[in-house]
SEMAR-861780 format. One record per residue (C-alpha): residue in three letters; x, y, z. Coordinates in Angstrom, 3 decimals, always signed. Layout:
N
<r><resn>ALA</resn><px>X</px><py>Y</py><pz>Z</pz></r>
...
This chain:
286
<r><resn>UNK</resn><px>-105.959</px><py>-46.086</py><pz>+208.656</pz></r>
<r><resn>UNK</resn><px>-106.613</px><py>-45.076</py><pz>+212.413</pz></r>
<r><resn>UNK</resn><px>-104.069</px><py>-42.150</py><pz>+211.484</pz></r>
<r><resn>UNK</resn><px>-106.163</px><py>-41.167</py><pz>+208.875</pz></r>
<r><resn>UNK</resn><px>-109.453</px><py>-41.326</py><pz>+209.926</pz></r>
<r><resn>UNK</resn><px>-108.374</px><py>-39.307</py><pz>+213.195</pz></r>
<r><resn>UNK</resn><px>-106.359</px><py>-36.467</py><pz>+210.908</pz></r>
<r><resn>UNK</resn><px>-110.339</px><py>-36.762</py><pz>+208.627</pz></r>
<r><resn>UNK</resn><px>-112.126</px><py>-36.573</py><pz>+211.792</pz></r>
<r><resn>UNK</resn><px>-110.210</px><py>-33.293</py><pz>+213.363</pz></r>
<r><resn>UNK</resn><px>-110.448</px><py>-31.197</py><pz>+209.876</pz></r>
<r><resn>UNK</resn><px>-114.007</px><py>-32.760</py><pz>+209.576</pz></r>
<r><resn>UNK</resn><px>-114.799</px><py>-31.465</py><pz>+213.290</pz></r>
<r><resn>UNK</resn><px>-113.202</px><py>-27.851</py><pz>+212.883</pz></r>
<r><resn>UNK</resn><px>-115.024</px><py>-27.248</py><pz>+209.305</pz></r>
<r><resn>UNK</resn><px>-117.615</px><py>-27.669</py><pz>+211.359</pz></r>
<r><resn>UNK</resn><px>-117.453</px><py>-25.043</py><pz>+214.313</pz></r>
<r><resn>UNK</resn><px>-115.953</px><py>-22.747</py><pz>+211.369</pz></r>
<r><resn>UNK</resn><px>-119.314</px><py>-23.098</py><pz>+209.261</pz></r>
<r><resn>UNK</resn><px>-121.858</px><py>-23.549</py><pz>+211.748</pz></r>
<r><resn>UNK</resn><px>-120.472</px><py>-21.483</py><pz>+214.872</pz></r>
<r><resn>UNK</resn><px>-121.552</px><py>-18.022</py><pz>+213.322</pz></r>
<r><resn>UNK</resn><px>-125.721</px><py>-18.573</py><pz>+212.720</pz></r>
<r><resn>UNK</resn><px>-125.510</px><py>-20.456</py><pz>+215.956</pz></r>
<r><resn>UNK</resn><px>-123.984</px><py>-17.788</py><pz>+218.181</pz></r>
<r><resn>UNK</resn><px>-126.508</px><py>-15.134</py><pz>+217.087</pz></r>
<r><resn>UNK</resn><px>-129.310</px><py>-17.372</py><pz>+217.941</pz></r>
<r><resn>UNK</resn><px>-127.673</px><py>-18.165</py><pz>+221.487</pz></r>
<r><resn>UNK</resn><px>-127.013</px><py>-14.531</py><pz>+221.794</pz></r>
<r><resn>UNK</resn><px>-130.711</px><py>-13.693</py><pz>+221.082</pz></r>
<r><resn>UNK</resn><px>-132.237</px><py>-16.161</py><pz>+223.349</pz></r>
<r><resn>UNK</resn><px>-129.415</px><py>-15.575</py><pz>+226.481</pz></r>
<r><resn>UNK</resn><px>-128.340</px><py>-12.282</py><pz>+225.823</pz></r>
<r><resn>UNK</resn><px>-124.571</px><py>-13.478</py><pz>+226.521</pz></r>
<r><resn>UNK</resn><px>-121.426</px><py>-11.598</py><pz>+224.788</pz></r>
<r><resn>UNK</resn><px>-121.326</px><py>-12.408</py><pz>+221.292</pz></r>
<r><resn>UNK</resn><px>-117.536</px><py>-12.679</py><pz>+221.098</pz></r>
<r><resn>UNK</resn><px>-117.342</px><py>-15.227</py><pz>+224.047</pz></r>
<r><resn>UNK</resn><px>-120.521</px><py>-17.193</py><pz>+222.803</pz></r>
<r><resn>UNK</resn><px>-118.863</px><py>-17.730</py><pz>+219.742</pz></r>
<r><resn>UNK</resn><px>-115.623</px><py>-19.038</py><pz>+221.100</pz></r>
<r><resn>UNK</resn><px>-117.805</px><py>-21.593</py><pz>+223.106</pz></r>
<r><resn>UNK</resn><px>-119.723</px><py>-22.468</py><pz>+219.914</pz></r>
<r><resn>UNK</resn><px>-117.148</px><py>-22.775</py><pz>+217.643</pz></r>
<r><resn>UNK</resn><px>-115.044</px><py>-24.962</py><pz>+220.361</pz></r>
<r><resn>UNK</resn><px>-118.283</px><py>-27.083</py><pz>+221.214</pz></r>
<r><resn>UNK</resn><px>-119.316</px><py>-27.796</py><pz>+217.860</pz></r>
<r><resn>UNK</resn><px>-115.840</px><py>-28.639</py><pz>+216.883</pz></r>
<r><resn>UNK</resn><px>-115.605</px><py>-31.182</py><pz>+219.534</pz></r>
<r><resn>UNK</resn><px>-119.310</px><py>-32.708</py><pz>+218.540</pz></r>
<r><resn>UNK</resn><px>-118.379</px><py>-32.381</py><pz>+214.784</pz></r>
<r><resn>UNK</resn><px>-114.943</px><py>-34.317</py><pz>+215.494</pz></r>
<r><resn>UNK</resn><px>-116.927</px><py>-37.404</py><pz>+217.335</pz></r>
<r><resn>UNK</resn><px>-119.544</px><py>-37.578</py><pz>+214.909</pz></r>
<r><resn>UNK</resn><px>-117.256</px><py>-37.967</py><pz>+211.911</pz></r>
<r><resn>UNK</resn><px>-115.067</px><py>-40.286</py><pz>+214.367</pz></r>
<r><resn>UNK</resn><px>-118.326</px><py>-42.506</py><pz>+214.184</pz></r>
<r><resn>UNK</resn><px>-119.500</px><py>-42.029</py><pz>+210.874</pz></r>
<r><resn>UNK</resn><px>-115.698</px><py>-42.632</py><pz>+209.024</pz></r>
<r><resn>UNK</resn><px>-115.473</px><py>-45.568</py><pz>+211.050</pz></r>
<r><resn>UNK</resn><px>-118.293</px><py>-46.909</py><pz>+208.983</pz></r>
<r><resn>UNK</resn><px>-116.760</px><py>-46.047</py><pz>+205.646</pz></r>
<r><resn>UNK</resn><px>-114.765</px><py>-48.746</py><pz>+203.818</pz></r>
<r><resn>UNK</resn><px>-112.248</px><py>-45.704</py><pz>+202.604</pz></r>
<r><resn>UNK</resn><px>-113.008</px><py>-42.949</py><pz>+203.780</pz></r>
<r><resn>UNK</resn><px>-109.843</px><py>-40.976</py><pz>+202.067</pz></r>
<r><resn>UNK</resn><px>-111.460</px><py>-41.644</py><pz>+198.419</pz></r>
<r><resn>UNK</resn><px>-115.244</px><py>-40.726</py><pz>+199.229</pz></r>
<r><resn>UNK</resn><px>-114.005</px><py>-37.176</py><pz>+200.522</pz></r>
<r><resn>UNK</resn><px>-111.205</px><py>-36.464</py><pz>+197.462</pz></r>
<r><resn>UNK</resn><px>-113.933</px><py>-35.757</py><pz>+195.333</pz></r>
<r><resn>UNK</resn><px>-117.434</px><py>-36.339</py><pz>+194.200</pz></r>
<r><resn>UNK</resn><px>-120.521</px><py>-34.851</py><pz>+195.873</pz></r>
<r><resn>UNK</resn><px>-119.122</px><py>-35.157</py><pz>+199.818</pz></r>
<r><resn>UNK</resn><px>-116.130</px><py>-33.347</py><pz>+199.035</pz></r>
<r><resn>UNK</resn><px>-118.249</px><py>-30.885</py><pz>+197.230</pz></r>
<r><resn>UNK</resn><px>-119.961</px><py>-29.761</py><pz>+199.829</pz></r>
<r><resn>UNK</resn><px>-116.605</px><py>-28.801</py><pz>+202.053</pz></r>
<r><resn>UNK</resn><px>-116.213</px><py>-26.084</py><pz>+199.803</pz></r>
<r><resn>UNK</resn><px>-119.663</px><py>-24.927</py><pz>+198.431</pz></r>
<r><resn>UNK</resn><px>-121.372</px><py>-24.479</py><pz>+201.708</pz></r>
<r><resn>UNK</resn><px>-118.703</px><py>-21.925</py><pz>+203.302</pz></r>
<r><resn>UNK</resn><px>-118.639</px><py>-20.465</py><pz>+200.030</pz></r>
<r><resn>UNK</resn><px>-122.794</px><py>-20.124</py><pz>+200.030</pz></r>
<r><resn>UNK</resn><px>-121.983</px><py>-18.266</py><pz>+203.441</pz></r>
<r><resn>UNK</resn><px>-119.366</px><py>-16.088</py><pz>+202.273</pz></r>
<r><resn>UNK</resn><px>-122.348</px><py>-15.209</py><pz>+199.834</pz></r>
<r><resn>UNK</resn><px>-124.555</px><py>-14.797</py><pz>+202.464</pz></r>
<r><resn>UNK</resn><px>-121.640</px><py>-12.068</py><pz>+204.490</pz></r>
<r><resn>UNK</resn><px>-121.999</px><py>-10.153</py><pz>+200.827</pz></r>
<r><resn>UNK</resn><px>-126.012</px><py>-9.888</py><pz>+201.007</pz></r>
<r><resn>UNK</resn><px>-125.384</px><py>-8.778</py><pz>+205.256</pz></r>
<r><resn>UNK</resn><px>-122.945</px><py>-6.663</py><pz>+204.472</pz></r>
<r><resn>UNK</resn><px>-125.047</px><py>-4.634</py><pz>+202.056</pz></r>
<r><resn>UNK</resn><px>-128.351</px><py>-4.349</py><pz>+204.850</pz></r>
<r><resn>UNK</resn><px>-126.698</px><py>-4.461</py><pz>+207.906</pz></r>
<r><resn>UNK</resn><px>-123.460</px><py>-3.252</py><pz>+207.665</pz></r>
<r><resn>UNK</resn><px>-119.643</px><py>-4.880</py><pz>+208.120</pz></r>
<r><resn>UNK</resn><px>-120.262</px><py>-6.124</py><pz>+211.594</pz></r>
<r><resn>UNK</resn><px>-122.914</px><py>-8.040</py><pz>+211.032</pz></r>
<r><resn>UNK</resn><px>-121.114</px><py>-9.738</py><pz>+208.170</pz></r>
<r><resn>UNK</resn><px>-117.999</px><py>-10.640</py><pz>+209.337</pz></r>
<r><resn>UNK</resn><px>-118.956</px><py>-13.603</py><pz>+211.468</pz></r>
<r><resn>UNK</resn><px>-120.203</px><py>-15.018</py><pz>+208.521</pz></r>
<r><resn>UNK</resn><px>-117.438</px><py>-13.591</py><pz>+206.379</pz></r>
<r><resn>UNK</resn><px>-114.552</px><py>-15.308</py><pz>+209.011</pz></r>
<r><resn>UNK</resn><px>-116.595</px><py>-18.624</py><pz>+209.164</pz></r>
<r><resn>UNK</resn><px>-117.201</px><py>-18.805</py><pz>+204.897</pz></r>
<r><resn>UNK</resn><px>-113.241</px><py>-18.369</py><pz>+204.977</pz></r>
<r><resn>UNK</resn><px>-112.015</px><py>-20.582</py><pz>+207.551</pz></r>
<r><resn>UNK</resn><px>-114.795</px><py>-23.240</py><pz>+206.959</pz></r>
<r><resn>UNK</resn><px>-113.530</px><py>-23.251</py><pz>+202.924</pz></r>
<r><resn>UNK</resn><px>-109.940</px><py>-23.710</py><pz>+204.323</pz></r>
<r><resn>UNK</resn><px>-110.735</px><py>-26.793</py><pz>+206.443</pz></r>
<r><resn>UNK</resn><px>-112.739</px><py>-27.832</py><pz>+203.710</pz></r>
<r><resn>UNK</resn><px>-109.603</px><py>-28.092</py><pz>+201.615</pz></r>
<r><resn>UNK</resn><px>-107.711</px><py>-29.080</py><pz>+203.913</pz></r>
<r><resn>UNK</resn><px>-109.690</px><py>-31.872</py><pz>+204.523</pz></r>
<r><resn>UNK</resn><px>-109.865</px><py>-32.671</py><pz>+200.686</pz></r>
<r><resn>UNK</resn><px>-105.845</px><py>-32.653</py><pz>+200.789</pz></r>
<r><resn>UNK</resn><px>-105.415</px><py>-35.225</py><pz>+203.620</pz></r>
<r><resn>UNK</resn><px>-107.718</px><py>-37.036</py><pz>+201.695</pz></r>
<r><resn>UNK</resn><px>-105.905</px><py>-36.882</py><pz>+198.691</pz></r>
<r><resn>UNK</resn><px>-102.341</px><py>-37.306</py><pz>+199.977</pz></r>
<r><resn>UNK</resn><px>-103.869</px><py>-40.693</py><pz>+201.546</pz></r>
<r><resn>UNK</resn><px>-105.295</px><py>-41.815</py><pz>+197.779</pz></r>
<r><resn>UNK</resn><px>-101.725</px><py>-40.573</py><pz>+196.220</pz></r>
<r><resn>UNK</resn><px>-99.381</px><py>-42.123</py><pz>+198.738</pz></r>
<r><resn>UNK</resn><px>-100.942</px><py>-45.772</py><pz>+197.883</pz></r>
<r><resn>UNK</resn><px>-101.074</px><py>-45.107</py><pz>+194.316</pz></r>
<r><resn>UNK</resn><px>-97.460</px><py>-43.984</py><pz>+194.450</pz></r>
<r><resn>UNK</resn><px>-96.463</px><py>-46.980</py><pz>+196.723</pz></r>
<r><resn>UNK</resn><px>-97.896</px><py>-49.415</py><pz>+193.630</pz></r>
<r><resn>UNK</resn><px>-96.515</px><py>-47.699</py><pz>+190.576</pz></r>
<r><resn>UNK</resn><px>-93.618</px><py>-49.150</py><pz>+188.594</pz></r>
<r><resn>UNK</resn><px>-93.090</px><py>-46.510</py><pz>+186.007</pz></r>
<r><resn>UNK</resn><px>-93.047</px><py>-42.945</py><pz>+187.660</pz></r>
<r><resn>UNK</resn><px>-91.838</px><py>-39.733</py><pz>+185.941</pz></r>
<r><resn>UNK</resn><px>-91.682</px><py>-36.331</py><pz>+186.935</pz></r>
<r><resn>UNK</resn><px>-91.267</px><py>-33.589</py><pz>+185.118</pz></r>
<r><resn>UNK</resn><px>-91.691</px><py>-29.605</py><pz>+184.584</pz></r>
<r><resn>UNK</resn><px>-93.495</px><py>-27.467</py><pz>+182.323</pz></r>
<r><resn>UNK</resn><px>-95.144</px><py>-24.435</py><pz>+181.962</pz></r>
<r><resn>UNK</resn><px>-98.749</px><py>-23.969</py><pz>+180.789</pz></r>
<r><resn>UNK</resn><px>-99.675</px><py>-22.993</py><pz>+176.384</pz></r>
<r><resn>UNK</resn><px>-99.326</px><py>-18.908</py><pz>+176.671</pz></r>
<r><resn>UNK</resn><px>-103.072</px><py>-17.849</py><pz>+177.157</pz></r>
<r><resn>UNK</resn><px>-104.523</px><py>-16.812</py><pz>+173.597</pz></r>
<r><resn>UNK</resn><px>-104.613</px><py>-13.071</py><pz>+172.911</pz></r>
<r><resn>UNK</resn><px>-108.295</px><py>-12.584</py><pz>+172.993</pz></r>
<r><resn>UNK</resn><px>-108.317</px><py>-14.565</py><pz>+176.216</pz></r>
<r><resn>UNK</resn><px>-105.595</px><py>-11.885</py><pz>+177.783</pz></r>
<r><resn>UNK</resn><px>-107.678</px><py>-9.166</py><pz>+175.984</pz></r>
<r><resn>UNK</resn><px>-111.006</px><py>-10.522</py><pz>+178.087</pz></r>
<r><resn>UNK</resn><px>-108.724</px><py>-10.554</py><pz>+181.428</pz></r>
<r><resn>UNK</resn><px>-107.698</px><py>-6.941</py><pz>+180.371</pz></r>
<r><resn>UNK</resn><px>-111.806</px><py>-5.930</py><pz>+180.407</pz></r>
<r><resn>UNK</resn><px>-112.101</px><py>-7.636</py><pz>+183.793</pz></r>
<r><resn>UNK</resn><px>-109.491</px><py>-6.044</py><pz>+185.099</pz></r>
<r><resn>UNK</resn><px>-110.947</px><py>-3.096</py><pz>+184.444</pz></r>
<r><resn>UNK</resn><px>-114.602</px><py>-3.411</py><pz>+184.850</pz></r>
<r><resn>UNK</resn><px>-113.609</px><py>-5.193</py><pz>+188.386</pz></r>
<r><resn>UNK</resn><px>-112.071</px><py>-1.519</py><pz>+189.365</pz></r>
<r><resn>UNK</resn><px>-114.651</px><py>+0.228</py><pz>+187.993</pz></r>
<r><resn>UNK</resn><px>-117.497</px><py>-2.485</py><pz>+189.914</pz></r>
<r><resn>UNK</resn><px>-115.219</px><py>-1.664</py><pz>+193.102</pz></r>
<r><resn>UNK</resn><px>-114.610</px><py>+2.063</py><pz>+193.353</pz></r>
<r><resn>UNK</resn><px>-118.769</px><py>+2.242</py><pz>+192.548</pz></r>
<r><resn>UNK</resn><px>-119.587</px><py>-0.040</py><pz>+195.942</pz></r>
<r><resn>UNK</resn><px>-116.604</px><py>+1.274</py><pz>+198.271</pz></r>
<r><resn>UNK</resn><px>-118.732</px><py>+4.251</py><pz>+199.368</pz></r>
<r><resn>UNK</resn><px>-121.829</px><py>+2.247</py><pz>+200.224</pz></r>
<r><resn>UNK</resn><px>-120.174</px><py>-0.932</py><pz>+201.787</pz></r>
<r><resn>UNK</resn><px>-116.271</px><py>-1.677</py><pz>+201.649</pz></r>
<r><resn>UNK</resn><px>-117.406</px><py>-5.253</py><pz>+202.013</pz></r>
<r><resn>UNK</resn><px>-118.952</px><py>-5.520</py><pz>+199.102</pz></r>
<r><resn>UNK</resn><px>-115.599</px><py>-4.640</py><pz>+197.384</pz></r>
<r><resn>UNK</resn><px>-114.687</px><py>-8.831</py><pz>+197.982</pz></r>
<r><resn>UNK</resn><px>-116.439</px><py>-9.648</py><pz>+195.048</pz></r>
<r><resn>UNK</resn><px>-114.929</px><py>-7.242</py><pz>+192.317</pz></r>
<r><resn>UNK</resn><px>-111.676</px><py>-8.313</py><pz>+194.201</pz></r>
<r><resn>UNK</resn><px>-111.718</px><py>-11.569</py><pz>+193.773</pz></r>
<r><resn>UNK</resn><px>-112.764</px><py>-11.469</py><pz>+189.790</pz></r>
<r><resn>UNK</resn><px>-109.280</px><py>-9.322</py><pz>+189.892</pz></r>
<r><resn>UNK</resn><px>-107.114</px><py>-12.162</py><pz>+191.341</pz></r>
<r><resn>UNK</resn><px>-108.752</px><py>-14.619</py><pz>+188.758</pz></r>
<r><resn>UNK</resn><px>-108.126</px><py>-12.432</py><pz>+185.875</pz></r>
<r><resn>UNK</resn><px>-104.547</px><py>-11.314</py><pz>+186.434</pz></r>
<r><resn>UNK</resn><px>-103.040</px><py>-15.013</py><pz>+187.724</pz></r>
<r><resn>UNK</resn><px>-105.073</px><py>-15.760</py><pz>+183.538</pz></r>
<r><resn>UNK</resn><px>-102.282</px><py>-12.852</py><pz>+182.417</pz></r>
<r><resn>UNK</resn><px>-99.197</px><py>-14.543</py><pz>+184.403</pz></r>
<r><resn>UNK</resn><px>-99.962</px><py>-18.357</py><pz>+184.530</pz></r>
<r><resn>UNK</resn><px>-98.090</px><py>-18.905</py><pz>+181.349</pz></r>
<r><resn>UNK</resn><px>-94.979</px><py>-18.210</py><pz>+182.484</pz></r>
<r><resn>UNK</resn><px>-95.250</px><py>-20.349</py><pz>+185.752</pz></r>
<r><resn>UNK</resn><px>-93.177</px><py>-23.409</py><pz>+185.991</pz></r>
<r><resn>UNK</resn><px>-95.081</px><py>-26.520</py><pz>+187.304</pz></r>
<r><resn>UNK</resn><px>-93.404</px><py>-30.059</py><pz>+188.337</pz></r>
<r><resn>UNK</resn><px>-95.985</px><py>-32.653</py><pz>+187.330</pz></r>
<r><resn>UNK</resn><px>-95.775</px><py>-36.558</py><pz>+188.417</pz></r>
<r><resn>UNK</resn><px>-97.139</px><py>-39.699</py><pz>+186.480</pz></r>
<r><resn>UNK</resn><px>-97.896</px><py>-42.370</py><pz>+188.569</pz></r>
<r><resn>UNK</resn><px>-99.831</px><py>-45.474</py><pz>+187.437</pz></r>
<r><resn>UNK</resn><px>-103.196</px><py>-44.035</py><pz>+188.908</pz></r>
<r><resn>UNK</resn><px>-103.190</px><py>-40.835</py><pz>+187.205</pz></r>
<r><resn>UNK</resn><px>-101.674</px><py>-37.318</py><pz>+186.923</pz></r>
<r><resn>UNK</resn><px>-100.604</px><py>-35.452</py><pz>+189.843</pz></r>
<r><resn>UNK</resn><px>-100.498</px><py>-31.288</py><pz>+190.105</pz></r>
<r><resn>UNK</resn><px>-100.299</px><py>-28.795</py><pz>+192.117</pz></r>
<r><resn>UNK</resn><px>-103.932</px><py>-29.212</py><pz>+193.610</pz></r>
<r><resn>UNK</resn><px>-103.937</px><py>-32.579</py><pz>+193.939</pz></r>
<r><resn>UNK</resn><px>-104.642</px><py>-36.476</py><pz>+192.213</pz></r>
<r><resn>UNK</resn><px>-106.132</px><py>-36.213</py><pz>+188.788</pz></r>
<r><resn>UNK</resn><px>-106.914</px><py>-40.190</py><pz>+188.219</pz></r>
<r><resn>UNK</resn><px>-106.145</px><py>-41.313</py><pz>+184.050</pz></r>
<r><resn>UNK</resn><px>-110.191</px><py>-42.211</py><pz>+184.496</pz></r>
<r><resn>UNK</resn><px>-110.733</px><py>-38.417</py><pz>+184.658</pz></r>
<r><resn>UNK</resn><px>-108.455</px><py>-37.884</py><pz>+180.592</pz></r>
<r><resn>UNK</resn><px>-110.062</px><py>-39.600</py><pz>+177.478</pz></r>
<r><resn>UNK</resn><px>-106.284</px><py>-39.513</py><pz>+175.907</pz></r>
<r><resn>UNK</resn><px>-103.137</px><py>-37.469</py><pz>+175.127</pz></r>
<r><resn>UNK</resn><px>-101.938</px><py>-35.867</py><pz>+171.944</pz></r>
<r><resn>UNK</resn><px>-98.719</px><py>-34.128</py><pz>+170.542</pz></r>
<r><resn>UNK</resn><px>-98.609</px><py>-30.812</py><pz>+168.404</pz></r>
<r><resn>UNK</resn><px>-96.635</px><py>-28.760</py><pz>+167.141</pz></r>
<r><resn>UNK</resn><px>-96.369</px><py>-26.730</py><pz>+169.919</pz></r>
<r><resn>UNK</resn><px>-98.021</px><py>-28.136</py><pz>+172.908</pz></r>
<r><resn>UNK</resn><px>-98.506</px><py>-31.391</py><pz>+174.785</pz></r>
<r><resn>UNK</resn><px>-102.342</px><py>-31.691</py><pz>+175.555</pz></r>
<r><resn>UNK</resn><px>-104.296</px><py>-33.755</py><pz>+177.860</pz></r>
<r><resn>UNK</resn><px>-108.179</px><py>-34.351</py><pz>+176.777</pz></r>
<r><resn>UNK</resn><px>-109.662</px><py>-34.546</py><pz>+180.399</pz></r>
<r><resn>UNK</resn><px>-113.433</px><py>-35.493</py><pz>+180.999</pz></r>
<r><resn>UNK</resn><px>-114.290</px><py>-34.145</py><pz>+184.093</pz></r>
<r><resn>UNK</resn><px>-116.029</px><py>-30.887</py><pz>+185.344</pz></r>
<r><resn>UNK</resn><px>-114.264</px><py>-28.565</py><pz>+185.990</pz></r>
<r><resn>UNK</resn><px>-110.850</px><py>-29.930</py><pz>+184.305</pz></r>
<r><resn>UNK</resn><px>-110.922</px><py>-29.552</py><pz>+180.443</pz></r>
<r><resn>UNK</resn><px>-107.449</px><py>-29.591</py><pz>+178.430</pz></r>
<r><resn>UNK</resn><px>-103.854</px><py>-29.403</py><pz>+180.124</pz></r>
<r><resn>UNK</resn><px>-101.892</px><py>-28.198</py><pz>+177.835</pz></r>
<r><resn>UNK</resn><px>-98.385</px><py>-28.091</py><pz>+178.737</pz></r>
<r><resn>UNK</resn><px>-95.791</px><py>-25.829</py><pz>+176.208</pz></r>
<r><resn>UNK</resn><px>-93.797</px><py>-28.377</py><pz>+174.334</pz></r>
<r><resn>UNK</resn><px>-91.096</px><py>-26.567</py><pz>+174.740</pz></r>
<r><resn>UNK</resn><px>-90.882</px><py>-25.828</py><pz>+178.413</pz></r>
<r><resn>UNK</resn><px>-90.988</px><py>-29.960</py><pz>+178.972</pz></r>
<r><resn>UNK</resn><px>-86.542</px><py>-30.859</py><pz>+178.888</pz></r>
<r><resn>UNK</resn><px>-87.622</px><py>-34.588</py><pz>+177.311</pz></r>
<r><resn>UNK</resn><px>-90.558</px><py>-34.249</py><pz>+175.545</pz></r>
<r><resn>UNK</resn><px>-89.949</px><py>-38.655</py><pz>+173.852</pz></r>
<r><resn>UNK</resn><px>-89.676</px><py>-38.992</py><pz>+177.231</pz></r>
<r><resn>UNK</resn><px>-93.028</px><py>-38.046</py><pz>+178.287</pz></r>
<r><resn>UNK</resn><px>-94.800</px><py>-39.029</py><pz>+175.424</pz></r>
<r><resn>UNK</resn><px>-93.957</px><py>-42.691</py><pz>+176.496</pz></r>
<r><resn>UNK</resn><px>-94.299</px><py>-42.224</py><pz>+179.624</pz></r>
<r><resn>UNK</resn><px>-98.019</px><py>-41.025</py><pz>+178.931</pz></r>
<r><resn>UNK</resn><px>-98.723</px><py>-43.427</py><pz>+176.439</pz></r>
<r><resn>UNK</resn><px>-98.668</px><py>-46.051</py><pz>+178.893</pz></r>
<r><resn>UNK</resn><px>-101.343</px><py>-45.037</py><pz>+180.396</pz></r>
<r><resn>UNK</resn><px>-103.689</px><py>-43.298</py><pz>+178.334</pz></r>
<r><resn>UNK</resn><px>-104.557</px><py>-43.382</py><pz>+174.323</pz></r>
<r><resn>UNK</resn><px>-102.849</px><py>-40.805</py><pz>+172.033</pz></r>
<r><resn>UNK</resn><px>-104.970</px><py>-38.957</py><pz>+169.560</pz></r>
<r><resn>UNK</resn><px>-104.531</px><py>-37.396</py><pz>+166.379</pz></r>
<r><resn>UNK</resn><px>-104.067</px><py>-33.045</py><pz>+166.460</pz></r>
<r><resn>UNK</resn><px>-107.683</px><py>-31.599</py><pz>+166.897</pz></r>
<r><resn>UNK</resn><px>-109.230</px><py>-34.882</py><pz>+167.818</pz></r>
<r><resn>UNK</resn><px>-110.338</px><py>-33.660</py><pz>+171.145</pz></r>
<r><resn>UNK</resn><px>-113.056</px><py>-36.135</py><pz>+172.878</pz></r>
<r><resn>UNK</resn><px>-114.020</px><py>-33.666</py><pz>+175.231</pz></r>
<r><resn>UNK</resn><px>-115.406</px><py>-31.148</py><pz>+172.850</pz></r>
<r><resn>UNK</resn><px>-118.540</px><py>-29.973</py><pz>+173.595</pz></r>
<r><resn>UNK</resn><px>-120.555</px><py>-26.472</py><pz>+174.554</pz></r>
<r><resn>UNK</resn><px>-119.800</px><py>-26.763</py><pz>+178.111</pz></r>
<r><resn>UNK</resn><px>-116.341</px><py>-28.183</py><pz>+177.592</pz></r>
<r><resn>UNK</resn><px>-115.873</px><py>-24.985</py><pz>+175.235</pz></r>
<r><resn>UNK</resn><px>-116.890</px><py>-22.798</py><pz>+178.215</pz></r>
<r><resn>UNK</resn><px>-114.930</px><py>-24.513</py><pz>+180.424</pz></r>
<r><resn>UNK</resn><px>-111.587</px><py>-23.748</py><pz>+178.266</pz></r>
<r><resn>UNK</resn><px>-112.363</px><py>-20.351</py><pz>+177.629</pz></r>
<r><resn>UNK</resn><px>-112.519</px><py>-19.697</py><pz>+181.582</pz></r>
<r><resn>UNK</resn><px>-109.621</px><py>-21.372</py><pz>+182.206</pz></r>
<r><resn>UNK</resn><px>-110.361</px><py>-23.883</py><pz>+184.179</pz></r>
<r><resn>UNK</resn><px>-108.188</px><py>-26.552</py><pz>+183.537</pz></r>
């Protein structure tokens, strides 16, 4: 635990300086008149070192802290406020030019990467005493259901319109370009994810991927088709894994080594069906 909460308190501390260092620079800069560059070293290292005590203190209070920053609203808000700032270096960018931006462009991007960082040292925590108390654990590897042909036709479009949206905003701000670029990743990793081979762990608290814990709370139940083995999951933003049957080496074998832990349902009964849900799928984000 004192490990932990020190490992918590230094990512904690950093995301701090990384988010907060650039506004608070420019306002030091405007009321001393110092460099920027060295002001911002001094800011980033100062807040760092206030943001590590202060979550020193305030994990210390927490009964486990490693489970209330995995997820739910605190670990939220690692990621969206770096990414409201790397918003923010978009909107600069476009009145005041590059330099202005990048401050805020370098903190958005550092302070999301301590923010997940964070998350993960959380997570491993959660994981390693869920793995130390399960009896049945399986591993195995699959590849994702092949993304549906009007799905790959949409990515197609984005591709598209996302060089089209980039080659119109080059000549007034490169910056601005991040946006379009970013849409491009998304959609091309939709055309190739398919045929990526994932190792996937059950443990008796839940299902664990490539980004982390996925507790069986967060799945309503499992079922088997003809071609895929899906997993009805509950929670924003993960809707259906579903895992090509034939890409899994002992598909009996996972079947009971799922249905100890969750309930299996009948083709097309899927729990989680709903407008959102449905929007969920179709982006892909399960």
């Amino acid at each position: 635990m004192p490990a932990l909460r020190t490992r918590l308190a230094v990512a904690l501390g950093a995301w701090t300086g990384a988010t907060a260092a650039p506004l608070a620079s420019l306002a030091l800069v405007e009321m001393a008149g110092t460099p920027f560059v060295l002001t911002a070293a001094a800011t980033v290292l100062a807040l760092s070192v206030l943001g590590t005590g202060f979550a020193w203190v305030a994990l210390g209070r927490l009964d486990d802290p490693a489970a209330r920053f995995r997820d739910g609203p605190p670990a939220g808000l690692l990621i969206a406020v770096p990414g409201a700032e790397l918003v923010g270096a978009i909107a600069v960018a476009a009145f005041d030019g590059i330099a202005a931006a990048l401050p805020f462009a370098l903190g958005g991007l550092a302070g999301a990467c301590l923010g997940w960082g964070a998350m993960r040292i959380a997570d491993d925590a959660v994981l390693r005493r869920k793995r130390a108390a399960t009896d049945h654990e399986f591993t195995f590897s699959a590849r994702k259901t092949p993304t549906p042909r009007w799905r790959r036709a949409v990515a197609v479009a984005a591709l598209a319109g996302a060089a089209v949206w980039a080659a119109a905003v080059w000549s007034l701000t490169p910056w601005a370009a991040a946006a379009p670029a970013v849409l491009a990743i998304s959609e091309a990793w939709t055309l190739v994810e398919g045929r990526v081979t994932r190792r996937y762990e059950l443990t008796d608290g839940g299902l664990v991927t490539r980004f982390g814990h996925l507790p069986w709370e967060h799945f309503d139940g499992f079922e088997l088709t003809a071609d895929a083995v899906v997993l009805h999951g509950n929670t924003w933003p993960f809707g259906r894994v579903e895992l090509a049957r034939d890409s899994v080496d002992d598909v009996d074998a996972l079947v009971d080594a799922l249905a100890r832990h969750l309930p299996r349902t009948t083709e097309g009964d899927d729990r989680s069906g709903s407008a959102v849900g449905g929007l969920r799928d179709a982006l892909a984000l399960s």
